[in-house]
Backbone as ProteinMPNN parsed JSONL, in Angstrom:
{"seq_chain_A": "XXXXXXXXXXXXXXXXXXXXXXXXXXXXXXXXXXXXXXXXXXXXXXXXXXXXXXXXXXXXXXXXXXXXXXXXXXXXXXXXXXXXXXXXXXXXXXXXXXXXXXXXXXXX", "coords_chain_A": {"N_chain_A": [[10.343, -1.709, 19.969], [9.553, -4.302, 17.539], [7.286, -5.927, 15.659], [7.779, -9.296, 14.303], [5.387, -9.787, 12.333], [3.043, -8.927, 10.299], [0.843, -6.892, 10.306], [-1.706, -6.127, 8.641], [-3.357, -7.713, 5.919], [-2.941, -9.444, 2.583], [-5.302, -8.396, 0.06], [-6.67, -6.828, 1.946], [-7.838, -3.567, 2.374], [-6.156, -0.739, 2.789], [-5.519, 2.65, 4.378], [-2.849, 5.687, 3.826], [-1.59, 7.265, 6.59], [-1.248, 9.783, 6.614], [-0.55, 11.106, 3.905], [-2.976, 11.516, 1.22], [-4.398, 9.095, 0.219], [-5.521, 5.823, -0.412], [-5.259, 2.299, -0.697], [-5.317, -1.249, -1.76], [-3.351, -4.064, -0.179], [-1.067, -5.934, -2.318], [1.221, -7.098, -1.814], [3.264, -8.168, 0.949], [6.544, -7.201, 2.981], [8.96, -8.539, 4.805], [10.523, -7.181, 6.274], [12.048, -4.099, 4.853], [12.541, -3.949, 1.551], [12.914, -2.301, -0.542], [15.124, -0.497, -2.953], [17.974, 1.423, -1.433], [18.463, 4.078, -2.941], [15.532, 5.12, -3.302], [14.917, 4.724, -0.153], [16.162, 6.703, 0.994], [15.396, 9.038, -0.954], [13.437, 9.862, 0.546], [11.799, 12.078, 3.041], [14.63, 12.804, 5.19], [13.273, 13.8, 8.289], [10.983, 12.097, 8.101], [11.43, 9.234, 7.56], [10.614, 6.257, 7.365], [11.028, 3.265, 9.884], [13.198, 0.722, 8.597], [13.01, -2.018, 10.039], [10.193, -3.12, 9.803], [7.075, -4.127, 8.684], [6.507, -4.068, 5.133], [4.297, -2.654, 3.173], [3.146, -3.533, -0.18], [1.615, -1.517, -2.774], [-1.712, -1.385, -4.346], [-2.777, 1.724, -5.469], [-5.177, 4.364, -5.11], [-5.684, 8.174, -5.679], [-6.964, 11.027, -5.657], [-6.417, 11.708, -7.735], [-4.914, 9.794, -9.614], [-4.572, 6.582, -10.069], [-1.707, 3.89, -8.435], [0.927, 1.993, -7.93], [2.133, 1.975, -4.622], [4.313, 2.108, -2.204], [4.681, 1.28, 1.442], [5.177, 1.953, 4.688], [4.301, -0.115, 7.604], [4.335, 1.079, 10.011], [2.735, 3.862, 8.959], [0.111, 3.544, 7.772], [-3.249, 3.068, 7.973], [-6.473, 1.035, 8.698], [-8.796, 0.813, 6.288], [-12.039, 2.057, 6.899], [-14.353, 1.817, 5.463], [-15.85, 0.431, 3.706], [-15.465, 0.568, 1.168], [-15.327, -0.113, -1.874], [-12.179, -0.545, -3.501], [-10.825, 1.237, -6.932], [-9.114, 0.893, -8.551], [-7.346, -0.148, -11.699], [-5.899, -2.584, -11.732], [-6.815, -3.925, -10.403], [-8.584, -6.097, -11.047], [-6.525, -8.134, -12.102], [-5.565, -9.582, -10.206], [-6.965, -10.224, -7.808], [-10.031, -11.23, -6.895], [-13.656, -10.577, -6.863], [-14.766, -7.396, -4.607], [-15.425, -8.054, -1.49], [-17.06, -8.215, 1.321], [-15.751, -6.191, 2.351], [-12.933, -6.617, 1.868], [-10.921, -8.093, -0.839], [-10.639, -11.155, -2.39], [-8.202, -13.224, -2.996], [-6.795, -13.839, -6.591], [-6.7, -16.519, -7.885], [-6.446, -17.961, -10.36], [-4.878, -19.565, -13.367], [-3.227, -18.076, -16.548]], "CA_chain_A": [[9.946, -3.093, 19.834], [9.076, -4.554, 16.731], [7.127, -7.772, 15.812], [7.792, -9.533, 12.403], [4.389, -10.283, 12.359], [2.423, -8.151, 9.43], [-0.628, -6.045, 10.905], [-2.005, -5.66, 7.029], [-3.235, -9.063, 5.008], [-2.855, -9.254, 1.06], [-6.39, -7.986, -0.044], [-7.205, -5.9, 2.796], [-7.576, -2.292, 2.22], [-5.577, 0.697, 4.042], [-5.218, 4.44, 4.032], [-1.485, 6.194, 4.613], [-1.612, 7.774, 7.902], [-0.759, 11.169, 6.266], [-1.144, 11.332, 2.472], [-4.45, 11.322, 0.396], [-4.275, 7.748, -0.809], [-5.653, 4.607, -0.05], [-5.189, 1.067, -1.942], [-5.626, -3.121, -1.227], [-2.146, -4.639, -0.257], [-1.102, -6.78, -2.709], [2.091, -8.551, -1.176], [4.254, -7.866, 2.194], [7.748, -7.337, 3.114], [8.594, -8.217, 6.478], [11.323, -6.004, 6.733], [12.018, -3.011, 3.974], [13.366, -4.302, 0.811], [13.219, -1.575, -1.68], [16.242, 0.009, -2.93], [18.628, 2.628, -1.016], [18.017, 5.428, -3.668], [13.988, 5.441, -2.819], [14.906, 5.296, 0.694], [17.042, 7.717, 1.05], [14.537, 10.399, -1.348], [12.118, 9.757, 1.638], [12.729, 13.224, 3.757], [15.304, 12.368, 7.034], [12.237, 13.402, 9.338], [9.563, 11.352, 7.917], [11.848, 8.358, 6.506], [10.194, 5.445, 8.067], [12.268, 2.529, 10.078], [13.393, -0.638, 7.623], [12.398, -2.652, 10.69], [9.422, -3.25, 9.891], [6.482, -4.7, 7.266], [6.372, -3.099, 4.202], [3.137, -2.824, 1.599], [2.935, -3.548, -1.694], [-0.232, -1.271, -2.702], [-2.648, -0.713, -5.518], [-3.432, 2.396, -4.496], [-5.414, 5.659, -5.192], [-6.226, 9.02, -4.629], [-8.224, 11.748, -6.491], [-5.978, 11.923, -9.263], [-4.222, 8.866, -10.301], [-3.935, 4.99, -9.748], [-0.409, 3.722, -9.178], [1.777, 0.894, -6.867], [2.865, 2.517, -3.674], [5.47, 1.048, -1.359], [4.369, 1.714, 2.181], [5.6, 0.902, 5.81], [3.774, -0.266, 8.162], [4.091, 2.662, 10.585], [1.74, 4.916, 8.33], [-0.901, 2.781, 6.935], [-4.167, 3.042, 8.95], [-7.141, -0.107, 7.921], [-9.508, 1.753, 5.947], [-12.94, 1.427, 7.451], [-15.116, 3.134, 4.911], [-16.323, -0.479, 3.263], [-16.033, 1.476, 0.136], [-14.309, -0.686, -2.938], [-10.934, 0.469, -4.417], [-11.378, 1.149, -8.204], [-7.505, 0.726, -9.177], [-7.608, -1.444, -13.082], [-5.49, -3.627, -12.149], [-7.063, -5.04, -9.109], [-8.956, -7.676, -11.267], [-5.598, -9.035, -12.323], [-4.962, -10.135, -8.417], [-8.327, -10.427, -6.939], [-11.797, -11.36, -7.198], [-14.411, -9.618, -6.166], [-14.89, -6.574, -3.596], [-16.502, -9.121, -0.799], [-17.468, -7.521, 2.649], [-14.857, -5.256, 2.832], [-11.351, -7.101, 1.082], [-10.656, -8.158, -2.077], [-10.072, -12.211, -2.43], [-6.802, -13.771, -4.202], [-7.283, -14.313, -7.833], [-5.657, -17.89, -8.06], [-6.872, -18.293, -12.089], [-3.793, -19.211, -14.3], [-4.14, -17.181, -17.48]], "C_chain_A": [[9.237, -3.297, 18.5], [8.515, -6.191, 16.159], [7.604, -7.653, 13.733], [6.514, -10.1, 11.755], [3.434, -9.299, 11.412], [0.71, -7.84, 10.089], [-1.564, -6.112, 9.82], [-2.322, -7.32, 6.691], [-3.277, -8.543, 3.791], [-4.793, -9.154, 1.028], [-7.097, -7.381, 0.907], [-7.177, -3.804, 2.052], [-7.472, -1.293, 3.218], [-5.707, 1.76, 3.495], [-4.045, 4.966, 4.654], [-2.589, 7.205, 5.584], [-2.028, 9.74, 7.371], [-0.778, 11.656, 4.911], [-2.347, 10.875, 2.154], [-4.573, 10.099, 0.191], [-4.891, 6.727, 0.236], [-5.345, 3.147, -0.907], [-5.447, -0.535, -1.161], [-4.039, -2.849, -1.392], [-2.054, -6.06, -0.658], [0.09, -8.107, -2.551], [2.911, -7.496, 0.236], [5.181, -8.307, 2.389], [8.016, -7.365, 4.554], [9.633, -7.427, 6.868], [11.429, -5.063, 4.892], [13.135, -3.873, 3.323], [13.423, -3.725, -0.755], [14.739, -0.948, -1.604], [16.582, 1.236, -2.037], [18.234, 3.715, -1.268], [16.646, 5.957, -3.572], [14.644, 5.219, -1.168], [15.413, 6.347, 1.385], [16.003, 9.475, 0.179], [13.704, 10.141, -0.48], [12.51, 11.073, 2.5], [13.328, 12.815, 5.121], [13.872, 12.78, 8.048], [11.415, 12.768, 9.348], [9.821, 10.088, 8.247], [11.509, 7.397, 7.796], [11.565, 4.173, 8.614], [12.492, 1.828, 9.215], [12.864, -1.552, 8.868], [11.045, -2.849, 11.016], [8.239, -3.792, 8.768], [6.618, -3.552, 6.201], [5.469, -3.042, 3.534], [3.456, -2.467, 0.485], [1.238, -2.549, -2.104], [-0.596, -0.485, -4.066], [-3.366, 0.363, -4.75], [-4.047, 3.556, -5.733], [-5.508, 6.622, -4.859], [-6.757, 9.86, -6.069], [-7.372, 11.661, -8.01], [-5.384, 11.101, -10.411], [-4.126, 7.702, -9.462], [-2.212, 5.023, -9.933], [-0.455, 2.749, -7.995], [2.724, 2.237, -6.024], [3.824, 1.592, -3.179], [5.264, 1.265, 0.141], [4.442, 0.979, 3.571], [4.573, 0.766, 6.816], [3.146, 0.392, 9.404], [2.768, 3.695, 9.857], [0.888, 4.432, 7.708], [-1.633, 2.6, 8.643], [-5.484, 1.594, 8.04], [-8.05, 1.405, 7.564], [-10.776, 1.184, 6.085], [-14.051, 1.588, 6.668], [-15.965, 1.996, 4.312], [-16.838, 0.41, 1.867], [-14.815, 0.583, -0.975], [-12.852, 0.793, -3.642], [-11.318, 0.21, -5.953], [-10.022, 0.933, -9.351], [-8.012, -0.242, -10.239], [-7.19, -2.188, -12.783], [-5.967, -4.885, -11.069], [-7.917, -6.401, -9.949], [-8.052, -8.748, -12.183], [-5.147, -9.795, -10.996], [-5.85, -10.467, -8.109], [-9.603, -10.577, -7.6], [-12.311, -10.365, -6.814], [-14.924, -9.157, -5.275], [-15.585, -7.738, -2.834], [-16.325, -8.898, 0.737], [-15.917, -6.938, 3.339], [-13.444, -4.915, 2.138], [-11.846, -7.563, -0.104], [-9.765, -9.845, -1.979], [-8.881, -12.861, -3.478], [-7.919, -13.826, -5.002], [-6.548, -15.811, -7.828], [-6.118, -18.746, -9.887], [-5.365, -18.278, -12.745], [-3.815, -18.697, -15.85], [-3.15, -18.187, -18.362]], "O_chain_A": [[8.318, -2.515, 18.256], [9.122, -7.26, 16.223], [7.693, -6.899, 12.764], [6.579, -10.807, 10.749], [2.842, -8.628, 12.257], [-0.258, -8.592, 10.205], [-2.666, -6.182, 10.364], [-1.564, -8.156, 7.182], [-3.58, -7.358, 3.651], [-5.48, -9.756, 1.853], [-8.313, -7.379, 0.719], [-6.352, -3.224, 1.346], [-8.236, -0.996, 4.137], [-5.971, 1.927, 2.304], [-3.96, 4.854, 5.877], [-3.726, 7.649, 5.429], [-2.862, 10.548, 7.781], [-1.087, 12.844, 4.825], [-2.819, 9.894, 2.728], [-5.576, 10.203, -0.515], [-4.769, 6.811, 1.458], [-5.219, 3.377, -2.109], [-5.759, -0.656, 0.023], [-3.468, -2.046, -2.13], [-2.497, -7.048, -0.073], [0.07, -9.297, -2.867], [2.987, -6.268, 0.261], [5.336, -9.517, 2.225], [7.556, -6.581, 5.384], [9.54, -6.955, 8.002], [10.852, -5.532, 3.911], [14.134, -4.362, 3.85], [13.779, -4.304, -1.781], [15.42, -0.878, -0.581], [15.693, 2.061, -1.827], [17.732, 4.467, -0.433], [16.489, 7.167, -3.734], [15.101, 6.358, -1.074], [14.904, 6.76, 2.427], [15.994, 10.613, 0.65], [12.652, 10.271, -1.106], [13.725, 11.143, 2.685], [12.599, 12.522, 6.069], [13.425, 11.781, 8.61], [10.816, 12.592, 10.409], [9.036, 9.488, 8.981], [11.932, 7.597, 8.934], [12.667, 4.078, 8.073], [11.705, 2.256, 8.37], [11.802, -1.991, 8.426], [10.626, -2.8, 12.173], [8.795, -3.853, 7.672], [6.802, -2.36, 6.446], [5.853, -3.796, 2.641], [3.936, -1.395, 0.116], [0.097, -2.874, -1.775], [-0.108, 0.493, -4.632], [-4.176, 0.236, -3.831], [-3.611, 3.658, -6.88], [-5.493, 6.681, -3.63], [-6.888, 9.397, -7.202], [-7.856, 11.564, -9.138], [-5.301, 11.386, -11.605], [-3.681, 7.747, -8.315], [-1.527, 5.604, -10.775], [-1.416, 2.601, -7.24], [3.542, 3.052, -6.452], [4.087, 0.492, -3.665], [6.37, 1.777, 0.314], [4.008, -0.155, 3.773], [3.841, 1.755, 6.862], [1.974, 0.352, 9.781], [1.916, 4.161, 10.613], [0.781, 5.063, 6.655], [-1.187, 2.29, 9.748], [-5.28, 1.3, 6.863], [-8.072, 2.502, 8.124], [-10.974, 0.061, 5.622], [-15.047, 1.469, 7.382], [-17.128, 2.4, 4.276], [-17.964, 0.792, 1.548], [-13.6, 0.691, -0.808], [-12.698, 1.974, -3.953], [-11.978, -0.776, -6.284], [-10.032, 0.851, -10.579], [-8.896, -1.053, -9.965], [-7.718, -3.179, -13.288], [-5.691, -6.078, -10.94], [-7.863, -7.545, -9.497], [-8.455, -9.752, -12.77], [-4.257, -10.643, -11.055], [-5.676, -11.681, -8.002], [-10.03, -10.089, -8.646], [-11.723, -9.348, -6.446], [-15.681, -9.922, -4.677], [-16.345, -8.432, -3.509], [-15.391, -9.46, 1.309], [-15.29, -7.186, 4.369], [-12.91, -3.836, 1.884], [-13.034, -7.476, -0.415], [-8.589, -9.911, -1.62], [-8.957, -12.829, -4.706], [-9.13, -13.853, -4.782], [-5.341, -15.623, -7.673], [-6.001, -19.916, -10.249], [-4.684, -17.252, -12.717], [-4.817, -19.167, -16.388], [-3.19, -18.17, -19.592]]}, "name": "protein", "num_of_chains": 1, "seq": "XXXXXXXXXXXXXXXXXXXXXXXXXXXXXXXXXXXXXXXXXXXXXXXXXXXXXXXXXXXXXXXXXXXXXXXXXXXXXXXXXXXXXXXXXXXXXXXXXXXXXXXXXXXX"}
C-alpha cells in the first residue's frame, strides 16, 4: 500500500535510514522521476520501489556536502534539532528556525 501523500515537507530535515548522511529536503517527487541509469546502479537488493515520494536533499555527512536523491522508504526525520551546514542552503531558505529551514521566496 502506498499513499501519494509525502511524509517529508520542503525544509524539514532527515537522516537515510542506512547511510551516514543527513540533509533539509529541498523539493519532492511523488513518485520516482530520476533517470533509469541511476536506478538501475542502485544494488537489485536495496533498489528502492518508484512508487513512492522521492527527496530532493542538501545533504551531508562527515566528508562532503552534495544533492542526494532519496526515497521515501529510507529517510528517517532527524530529531537532533541540530542545523544542517550545507552552502547552499541560504540560496533556498532562511534561517535554521526551531528545527526546519523556511522557504527563501527573495527574487535575486
Amino acid at each position: 500500500m502506498h499513499s501519494s501523500q509525502a511524509k517529508y515537507h520542503i525544509g524539514q530535515i532527515v537522516r537515510h535510514r542506512k547511510h551516514p548522511f543527513r540533509g533539509v529536503v529541498f523539493d519532492v517527487d511523488a513518485v520516482f522521476s530520476n533517470s533509469q541509469a541511476w536506478y538501475e546502479s542502485i544494488p537489485e537488493d536495496v533498489r528502492p520501489s518508484k512508487d513512492q515520494p522521492f527527496y530532493h536533499l542538501l545533504a551531508e555527512n562527515d566528508e562532503s556536502f552534495y544533492v542526494a536523491y532519496v526515497s521515501e522508504q529510507n529517510l528517517i526525520a532527524d530529531r537532533t534539532g541540530e542545523p544542517v551546514s550545507h552552502p547552499d542552503l541560504p540560496d533556498l531558505f532562511g534561517d535554521f528556525d526551531n528545527g526546519a529551514y523556511p522557504l527563501q521566496f527573495q527574487l535575486n
